[in-house]
C-alpha positions, 0 to 999 in steps of 0.5 A: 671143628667149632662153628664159632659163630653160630656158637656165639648165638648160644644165649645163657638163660637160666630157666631154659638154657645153662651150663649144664644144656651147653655141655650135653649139647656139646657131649653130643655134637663131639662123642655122639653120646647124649648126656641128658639122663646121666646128668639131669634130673628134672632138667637141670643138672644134678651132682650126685649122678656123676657116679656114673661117671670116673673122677680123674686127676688130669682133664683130657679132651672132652672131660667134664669139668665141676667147678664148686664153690659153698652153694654154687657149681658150674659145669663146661668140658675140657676142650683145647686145653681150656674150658668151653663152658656157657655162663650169663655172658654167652659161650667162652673158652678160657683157660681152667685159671680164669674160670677157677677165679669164681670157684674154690674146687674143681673136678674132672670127671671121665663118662664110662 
């Protein structure tokens, strides 16, 4: 279960601490699996390791959400039937229609 407010302490800073940070951190606290070599290079997230994981057509709990728009992505997990994700305004869980509002593409993508 989700300490909410302890996760309301979670500060976005884009230097140290992003989406990307949010949702290793969340991988490893609901699955026990640490992300951070499968996702990061150099500390920040990079999209051409998600070949080491599956595209899927349909999110299920814990799927890794991409959302893509010309120069920008994000990055949350599918959790609830939202998308837990971290942005500049702190920890939010929204539905994939909201958070879709900022993106063009979305995918989902399964760890093997």
């Amino acid at each position: 279960m989700i300490d909410w407010q302890q996760i309301e302490r979670i500060k976005y800073d884009k230097q140290r601490y992003c989406c990307e940070h949010f949702l290793i951190d969340c991988y490893k606290e609901f699955k026990g699996v640490d992300l951070s070599d499968k996702l990061l290079s150099s500390g920040f997230f990079n999209a051409q390791k998600l070949r080491n994981f599956r595209q899927v057509d349909s999110p299920k709990q814990f799927t890794i959400v991409l959302f893509r728009d010309k120069a920008k992505a994000h990055v949350g997990m599918w959790f609830d039937n939202k998308v837990l994700h971290l942005d500049n305004q702190g920890v939010l869980l929204q539905p994939l229609d909201v958070v879709l509002m900022n993106f063009k593409r979305v995918q989902f993508y399964e760890y093997l």
